[in-house]
C-alpha positions in Angstrom: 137.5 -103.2 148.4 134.6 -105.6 149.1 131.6 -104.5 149.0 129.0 -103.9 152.1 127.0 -107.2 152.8 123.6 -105.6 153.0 121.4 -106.7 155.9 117.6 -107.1 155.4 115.2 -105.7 157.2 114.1 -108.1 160.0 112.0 -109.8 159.6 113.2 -110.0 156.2 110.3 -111.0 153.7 110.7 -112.9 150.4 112.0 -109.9 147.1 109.0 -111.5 145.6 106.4 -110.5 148.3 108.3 -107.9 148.8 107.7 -106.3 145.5 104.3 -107.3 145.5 103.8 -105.4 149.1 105.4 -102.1 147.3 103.2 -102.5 143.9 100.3 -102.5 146.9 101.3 -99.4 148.5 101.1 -97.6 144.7 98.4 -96.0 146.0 100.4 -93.6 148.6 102.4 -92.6 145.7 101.8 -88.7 144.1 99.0 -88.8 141.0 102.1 -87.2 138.8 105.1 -90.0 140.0 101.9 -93.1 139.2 101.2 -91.5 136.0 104.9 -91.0 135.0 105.2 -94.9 135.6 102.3 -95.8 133.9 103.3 -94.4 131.0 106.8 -96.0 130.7 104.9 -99.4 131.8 102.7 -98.7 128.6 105.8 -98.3 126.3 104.9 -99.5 122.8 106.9 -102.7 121.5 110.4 -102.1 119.9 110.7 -99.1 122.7 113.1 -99.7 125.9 110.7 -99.1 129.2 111.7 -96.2 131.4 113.2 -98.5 133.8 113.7 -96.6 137.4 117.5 -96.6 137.0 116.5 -94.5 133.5 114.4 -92.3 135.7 116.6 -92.0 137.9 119.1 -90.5 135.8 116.8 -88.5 134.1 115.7 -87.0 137.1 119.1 -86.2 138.9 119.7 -83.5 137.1 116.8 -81.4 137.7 116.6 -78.7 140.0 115.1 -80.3 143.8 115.4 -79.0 146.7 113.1 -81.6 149.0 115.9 -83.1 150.6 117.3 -79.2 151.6 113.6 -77.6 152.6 112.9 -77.6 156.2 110.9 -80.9 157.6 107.3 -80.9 158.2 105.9 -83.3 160.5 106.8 -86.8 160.8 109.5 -86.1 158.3 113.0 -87.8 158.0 116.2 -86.6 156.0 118.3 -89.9 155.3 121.8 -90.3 153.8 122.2 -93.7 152.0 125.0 -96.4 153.0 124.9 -98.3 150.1 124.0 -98.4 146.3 120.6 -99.8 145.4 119.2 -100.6 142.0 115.1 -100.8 141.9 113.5 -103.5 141.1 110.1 -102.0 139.7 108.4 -99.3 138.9 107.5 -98.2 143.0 111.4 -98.2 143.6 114.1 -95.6 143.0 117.9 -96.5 142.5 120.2 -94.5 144.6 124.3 -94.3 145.1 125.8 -94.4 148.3 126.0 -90.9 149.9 122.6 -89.5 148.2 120.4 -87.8 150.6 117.0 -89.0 150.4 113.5 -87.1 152.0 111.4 -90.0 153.6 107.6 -88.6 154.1 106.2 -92.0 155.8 107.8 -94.6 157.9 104.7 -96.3 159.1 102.4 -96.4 156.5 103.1 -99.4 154.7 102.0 -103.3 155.2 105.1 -104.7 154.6 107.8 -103.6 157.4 111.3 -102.3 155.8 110.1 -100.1 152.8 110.0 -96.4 153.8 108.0 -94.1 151.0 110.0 -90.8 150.2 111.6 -88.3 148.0 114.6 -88.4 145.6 115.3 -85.9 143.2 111.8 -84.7 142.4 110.7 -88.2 142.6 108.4 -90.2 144.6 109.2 -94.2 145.7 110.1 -96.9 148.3 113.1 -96.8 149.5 114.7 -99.9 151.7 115.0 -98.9 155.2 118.1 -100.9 156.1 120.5 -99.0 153.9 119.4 -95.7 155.1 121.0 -93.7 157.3 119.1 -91.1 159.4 120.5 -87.5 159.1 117.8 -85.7 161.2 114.3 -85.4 161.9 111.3 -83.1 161.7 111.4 -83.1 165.7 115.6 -82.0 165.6 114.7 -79.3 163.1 112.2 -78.0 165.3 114.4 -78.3 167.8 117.3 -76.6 165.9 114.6 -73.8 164.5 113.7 -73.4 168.0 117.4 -73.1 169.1 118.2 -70.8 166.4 115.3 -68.1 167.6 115.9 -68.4 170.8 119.3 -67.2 169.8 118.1 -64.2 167.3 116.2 -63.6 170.6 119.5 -63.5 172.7 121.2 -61.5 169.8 118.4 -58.9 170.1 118.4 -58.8 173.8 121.9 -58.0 174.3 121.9 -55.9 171.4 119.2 -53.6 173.7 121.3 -54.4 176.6 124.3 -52.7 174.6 122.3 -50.0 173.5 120.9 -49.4 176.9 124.3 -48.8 178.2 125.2 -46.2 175.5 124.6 -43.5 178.4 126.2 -39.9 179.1 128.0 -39.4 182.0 124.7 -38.6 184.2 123.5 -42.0 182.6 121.0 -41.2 180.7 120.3 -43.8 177.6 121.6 -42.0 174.5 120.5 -42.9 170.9 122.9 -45.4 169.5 123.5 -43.6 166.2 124.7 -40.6 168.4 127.1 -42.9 170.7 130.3 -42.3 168.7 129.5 -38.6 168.2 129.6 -38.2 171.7 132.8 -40.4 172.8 134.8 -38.5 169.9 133.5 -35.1 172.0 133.9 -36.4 175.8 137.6 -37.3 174.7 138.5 -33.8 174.4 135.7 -32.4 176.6 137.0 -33.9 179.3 140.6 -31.9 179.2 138.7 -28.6 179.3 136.3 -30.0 182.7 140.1 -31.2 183.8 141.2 -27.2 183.1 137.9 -26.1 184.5 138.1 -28.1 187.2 141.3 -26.8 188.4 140.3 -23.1 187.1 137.2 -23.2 189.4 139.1 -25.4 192.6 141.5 -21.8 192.8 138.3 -19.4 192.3 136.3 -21.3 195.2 139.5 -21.2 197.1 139.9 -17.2 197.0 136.3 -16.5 197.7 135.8 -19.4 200.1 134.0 -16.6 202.7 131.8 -15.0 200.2 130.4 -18.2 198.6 130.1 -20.2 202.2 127.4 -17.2 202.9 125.9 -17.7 199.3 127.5 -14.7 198.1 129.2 -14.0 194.9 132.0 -11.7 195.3 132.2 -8.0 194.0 131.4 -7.3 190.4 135.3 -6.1 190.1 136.7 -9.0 191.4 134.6 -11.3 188.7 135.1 -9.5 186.1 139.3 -9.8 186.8 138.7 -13.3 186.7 136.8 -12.9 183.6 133.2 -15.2 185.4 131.3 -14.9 182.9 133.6 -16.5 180.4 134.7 -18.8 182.9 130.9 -20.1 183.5 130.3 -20.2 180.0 133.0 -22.6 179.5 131.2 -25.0 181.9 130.6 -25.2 185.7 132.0 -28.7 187.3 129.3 -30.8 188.1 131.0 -30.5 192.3 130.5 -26.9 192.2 127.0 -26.6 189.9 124.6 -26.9 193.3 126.0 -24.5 195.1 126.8 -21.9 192.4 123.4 -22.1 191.0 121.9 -21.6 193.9 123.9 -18.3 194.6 123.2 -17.2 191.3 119.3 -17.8 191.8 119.9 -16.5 195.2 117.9 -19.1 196.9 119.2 -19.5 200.3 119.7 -23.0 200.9 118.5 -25.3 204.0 121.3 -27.4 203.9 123.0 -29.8 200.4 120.2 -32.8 201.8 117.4 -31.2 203.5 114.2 -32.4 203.1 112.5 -30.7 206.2 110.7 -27.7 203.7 109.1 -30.5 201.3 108.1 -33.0 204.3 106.5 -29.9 206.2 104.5 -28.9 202.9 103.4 -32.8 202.6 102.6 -33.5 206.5 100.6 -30.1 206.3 98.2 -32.1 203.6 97.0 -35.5 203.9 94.0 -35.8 201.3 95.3 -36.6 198.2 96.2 -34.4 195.8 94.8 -32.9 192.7 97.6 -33.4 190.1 98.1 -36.9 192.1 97.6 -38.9 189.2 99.4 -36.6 186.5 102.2 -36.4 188.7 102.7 -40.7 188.6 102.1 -40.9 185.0 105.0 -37.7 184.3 107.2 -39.6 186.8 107.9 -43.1 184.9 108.1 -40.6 181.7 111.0 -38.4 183.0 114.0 -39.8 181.5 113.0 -43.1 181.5 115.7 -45.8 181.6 117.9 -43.3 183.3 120.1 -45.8 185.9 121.2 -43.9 188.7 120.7 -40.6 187.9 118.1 -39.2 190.2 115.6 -40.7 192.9 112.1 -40.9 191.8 110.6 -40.7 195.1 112.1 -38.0 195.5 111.2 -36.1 192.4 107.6 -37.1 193.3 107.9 -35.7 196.9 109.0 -31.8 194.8 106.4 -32.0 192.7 103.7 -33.3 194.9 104.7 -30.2 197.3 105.3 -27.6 195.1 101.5 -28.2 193.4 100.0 -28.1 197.0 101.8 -24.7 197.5 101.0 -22.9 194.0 97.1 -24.0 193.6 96.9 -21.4 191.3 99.2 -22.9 188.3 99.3 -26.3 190.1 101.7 -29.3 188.2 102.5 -29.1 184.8 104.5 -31.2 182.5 107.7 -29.9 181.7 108.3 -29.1 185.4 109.1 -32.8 186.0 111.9 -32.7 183.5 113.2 -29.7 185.5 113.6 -30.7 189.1 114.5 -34.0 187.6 118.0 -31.8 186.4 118.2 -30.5 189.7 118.3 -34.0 191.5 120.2 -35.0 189.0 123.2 -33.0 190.0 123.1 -33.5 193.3 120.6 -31.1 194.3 118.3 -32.3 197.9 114.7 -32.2 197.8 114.2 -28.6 199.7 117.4 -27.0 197.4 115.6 -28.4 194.2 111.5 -27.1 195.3 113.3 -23.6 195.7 115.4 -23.5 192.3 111.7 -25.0 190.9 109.8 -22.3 192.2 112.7 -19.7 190.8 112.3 -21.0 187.2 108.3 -20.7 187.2 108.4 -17.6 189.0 111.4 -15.3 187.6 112.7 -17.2 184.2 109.7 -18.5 182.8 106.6 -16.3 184.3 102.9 -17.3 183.6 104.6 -20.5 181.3 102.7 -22.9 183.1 99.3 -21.7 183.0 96.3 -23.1 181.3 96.6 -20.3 178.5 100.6 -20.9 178.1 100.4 -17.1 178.5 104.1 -16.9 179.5 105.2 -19.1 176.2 103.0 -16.7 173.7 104.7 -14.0 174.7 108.0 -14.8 174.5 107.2 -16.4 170.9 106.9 -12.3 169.9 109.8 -11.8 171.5 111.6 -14.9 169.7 109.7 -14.0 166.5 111.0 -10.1 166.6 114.7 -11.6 167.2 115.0 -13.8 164.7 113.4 -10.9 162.3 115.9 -8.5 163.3 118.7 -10.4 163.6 118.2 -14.0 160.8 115.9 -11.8 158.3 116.5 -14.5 155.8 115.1 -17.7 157.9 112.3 -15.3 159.3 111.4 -14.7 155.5 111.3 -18.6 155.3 109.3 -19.6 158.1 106.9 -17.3 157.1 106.9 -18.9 153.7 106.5 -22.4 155.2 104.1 -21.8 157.9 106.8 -21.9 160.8 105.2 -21.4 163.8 107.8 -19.9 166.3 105.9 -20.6 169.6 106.5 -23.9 168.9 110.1 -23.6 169.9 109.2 -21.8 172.9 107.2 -24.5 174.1 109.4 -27.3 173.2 113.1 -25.8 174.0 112.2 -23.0 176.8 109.1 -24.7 179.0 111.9 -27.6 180.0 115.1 -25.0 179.3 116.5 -27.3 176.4 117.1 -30.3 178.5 115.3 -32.4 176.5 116.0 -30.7 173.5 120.0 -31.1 173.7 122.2 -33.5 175.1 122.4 -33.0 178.9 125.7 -31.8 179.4 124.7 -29.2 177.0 121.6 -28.3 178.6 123.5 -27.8 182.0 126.2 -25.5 180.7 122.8 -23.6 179.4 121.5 -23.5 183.0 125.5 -22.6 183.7 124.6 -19.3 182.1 121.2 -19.0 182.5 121.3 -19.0 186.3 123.7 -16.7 186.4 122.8 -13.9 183.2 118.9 -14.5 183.3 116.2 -15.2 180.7 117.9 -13.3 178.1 120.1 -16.7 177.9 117.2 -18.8 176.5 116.2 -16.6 173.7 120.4 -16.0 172.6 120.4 -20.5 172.9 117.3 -20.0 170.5 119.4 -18.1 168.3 122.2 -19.3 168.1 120.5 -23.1 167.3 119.0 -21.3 164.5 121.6 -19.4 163.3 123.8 -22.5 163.2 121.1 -24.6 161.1 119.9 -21.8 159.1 121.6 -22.8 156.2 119.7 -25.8 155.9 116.9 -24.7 156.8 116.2 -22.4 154.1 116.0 -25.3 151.7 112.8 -26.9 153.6 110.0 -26.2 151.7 107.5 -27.3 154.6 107.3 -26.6 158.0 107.1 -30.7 159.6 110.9 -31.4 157.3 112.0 -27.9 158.8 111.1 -29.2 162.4 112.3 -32.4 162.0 115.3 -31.8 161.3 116.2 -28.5 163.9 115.3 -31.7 166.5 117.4 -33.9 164.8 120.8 -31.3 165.0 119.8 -30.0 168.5 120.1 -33.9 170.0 123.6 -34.0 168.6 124.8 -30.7 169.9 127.5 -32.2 172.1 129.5 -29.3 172.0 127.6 -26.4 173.7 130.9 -24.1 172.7 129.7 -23.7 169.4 126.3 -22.1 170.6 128.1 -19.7 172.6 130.6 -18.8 169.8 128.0 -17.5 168.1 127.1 -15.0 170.8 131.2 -14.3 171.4 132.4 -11.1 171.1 135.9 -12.6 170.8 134.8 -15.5 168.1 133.9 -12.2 166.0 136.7 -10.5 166.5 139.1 -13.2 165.9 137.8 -14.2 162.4 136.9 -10.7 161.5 133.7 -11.5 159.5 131.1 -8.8 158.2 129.2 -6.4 160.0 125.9 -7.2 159.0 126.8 -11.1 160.3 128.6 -9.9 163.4 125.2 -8.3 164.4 123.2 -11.3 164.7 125.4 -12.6 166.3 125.6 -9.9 169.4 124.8 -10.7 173.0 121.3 -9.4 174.1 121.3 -6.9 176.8 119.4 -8.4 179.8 117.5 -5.3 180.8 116.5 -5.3 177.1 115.1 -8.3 176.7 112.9 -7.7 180.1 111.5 -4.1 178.6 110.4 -6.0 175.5 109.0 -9.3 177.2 106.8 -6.5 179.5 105.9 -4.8 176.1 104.9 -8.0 174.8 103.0 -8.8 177.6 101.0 -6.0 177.9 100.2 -6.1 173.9 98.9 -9.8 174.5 96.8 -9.2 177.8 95.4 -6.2 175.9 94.4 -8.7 173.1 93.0 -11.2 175.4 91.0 -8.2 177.1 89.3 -7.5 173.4 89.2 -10.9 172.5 87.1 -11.2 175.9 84.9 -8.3 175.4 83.8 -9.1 171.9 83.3 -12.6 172.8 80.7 -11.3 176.2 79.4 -8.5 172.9 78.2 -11.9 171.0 76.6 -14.1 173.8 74.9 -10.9 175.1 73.4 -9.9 171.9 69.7 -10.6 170.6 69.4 -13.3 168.2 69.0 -12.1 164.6 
């Protein structure tokens, strides 16, 4: 094969001025690459000079990586077409195929001769039988292509995690996505059999629950309610069951006409307006068609104008945010709002949390009685119980749990009464408290009863602890079967009255011996 005919640089200038234009531009060339050359130049008589074919071999071997580095500006990568042997010392021999770094295209006097980089080192290198690869401006361009797409990636990445919802479609962690398909798969045969389980009951006591009326105690207990409920309420039955079982009378499924009268009796603005806003757009948030906003707004804007004496508080938001979220209307969901603050969760959401501090005695006496062992450790660890009062109870578990969980507690609690937060509490411990005994402080101990609650898909296994039946069926020990015994509703009231008059009694001293201090002479 005949070798290329290589084509000068136009115009082309004489090798010999040529040469002498390169020896010229010595100057541009690194102190190290001059000095190298100077030596071999300076090679004593009898000794072959380091001619730049010699270097060039020398050099190939050596580890370079400035024809691979990213370009800086006014950088070229070239690929030679042709073999070339240097002439002198500013030159560098190259084969045909050898990428080659060029630093400066337009530096030198004489047109044609390019300065660069080959193989660690620096010379002129004949324009015309180069090549151009790419340049700094397409490896910006490129860099710039390649993180706008790690941009894309992590945007549709978010995207993908954003749609990892439940089925009220509310965003769910991504770790915990696979969890919960594994559990809807089967979940969703049991709502199919409670669907069809609750379809006959609303059928046979069609009169009784059109008035807002359960029927007679016999006639629930031959369908065995309780159970029934526990199992979980279909989400096309859950507004008008739990508003029997709250007996709130209901203005109709969308009324709005209580909330809009309690608004258009009020027109300066009100006291927890700004509270209120910021709670709002912190209430689930990314939650896609779950619940109206405006609307949750309107319930809680009303419901502080009509209790001035407690006002908002946070927690309620998360709260009638459930409500709308099954279908609830504005008036339906003020009413079950006002049942929770009043009758489930008394004096809760007062500036002293009086409500939570008693029930945290109650919780504290339970867990004594009934999980001695993890009592004896969070004493040891500094666990403070009211904690969990304030965290799982003040919002009923709904943002301590996964939703569907949450609402097969309000299943329950609607209908049995408070006594259902404090055997939830329970049971959540009694379920963890093997782990939990090996935390030696109290943040790792918290940490991580958050941690199991958000994955507690299946609310069966809470109520299995409290089952009679679950007990009997695996026959375990007395001692284990007793903590694990459904609290007696008119119980749990004696002893949350109990409590409460122990801490008002408290507050009273606490009170008096404060007035004691201020009213006594100075010493």
């Amino acid at each position: 094969m005949e070798s290329p005919v290589v084509v000068k640089p136009a115009p082309p200038p004489k090798q010999s001025a040529l040469r002498g234009s390169a020896r010229s531009f010595q100057q541009h060339l690194s102190p190290a690459s001059a000095a190298g050359r100077k030596s071999a130049a300076g090679s004593p008589a009898g000794t072959p000079a380091s001619t730049p074919q010699a270097t060039s071999r020398r050099t190939s071997g050596a580890a370079s990586t400035a024809a691979l580095r990213p370009l800086r500006y006014g950088e070229y990568r070239m690929r030679a077409v042709h073999d070339y042997t240097a002439h002198d010392d500013t030159e560098a021999s190259f084969s045909r195929g050898e990428r080659i770094l060029i630093t400066d295209r337009y530096g030198l006097d004489a047109g044609g001769w390019w300065k660069g980089e080959l193989n660690g080192v620096v010379a002129l290198f004949p324009s015309n039988l180069l090549e151009q690869e790419s340049s700094w401006l397409d490896e910006e361009r490129r860099a710039h292509e390649e993180q706008q797409q790690a941009l894309d990636a992590a945007r549709r990445l978010a995207e993908e995690n954003e749609t990892r919802r439940d089925m009220y479609g509310f965003k769910m962690k991504a770790e915990l996505h696979e969890a919960y398909a594994d559990y809807m798969a089967d979940y969703m045969l049991q709502l199919a059999d409670q669907i069809e389980r609750f379809d006959k009951f609303a059928a046979v006591f069609k009169d009784s629950l059109d008035r807002g009326l359960l029927p007679p105690e016999p006639e629930l207990a031959a369908y065995n309610f309780n159970e029934l409920v526990r199992r979980g309420i279909p989400t096309k039955y859950r507004v008008q069951l739990w508003l029997i079982f709250a007996g709130v009378k209901s203005p109709g499924r969308n009324s709005t006409t209580l909330v809009d009268s309690i608004l258009n009796e009020h027109t300066a603005p009100n006291p927890d307006e700004q509270q209120i806003e910021k709670d709002i757009a912190r209430t689930f948030a990314g939650a896609v068609g779950s619940f109206s906003r405006d609307s949750l707004r309107r319930v809680l804007e009303a419901f502080s104008w009509k209790h001035p004496e407690d006002g908002y508080c946070q927690s309620m938001n998360f709260i009638a945010a459930g409500f709308l979220t099954i279908g609830m209307g504005e008036d339906d969901t003020y009413n079950m709002l006002t049942h929770v603050v009043d009758k489930l969760l008394p004096n809760y959401f007062d500036a002293t949390l009086f409500g939570s501090r008693v029930d945290a005695r109650l919780l504290s006496l339970y867990v004594k009685k009934r999980i001695p062992r993890l009592h004896k450790q969070f004493s040891n660890i500094g666990f403070n119980i009211s904690v969990l009062c304030i965290r799982w109870f003040m919002c009923l578990f709904i943002t301590t749990v996964p939703t569907e969980t949450a609402f097969r507690i309000w299943d329950s609690l609607f209908l049995l009464g408070p006594k259902v937060l404090f055997e939830v509490a329970l049971a959540l411990l009694k379920l963890n408290e093997r782990r939990l005994l090996t935390f030696d402080t109290e943040p790792d101990a918290a940490v991580f009863l958050n941690l199991e609650a958000s994955r507690l898909f299946d609310c069966s296994q809470l109520f299995e602890e409290l089952a009679p039946s679950f007990m009997n069926k695996f026959s375990i020990t007395s001692a284990f079967a007793d903590s694990l015994k459904p609290l007696v509703a008119a119980k749990v009231a004696e002893k949350r009255v109990m409590f409460r008059q122990q801490v008002e009694r408290e507050a009273r001293e606490a009170q008096e011996l404060r007035e004691q201090e201020l009213s006594s002479p100075l010493s």
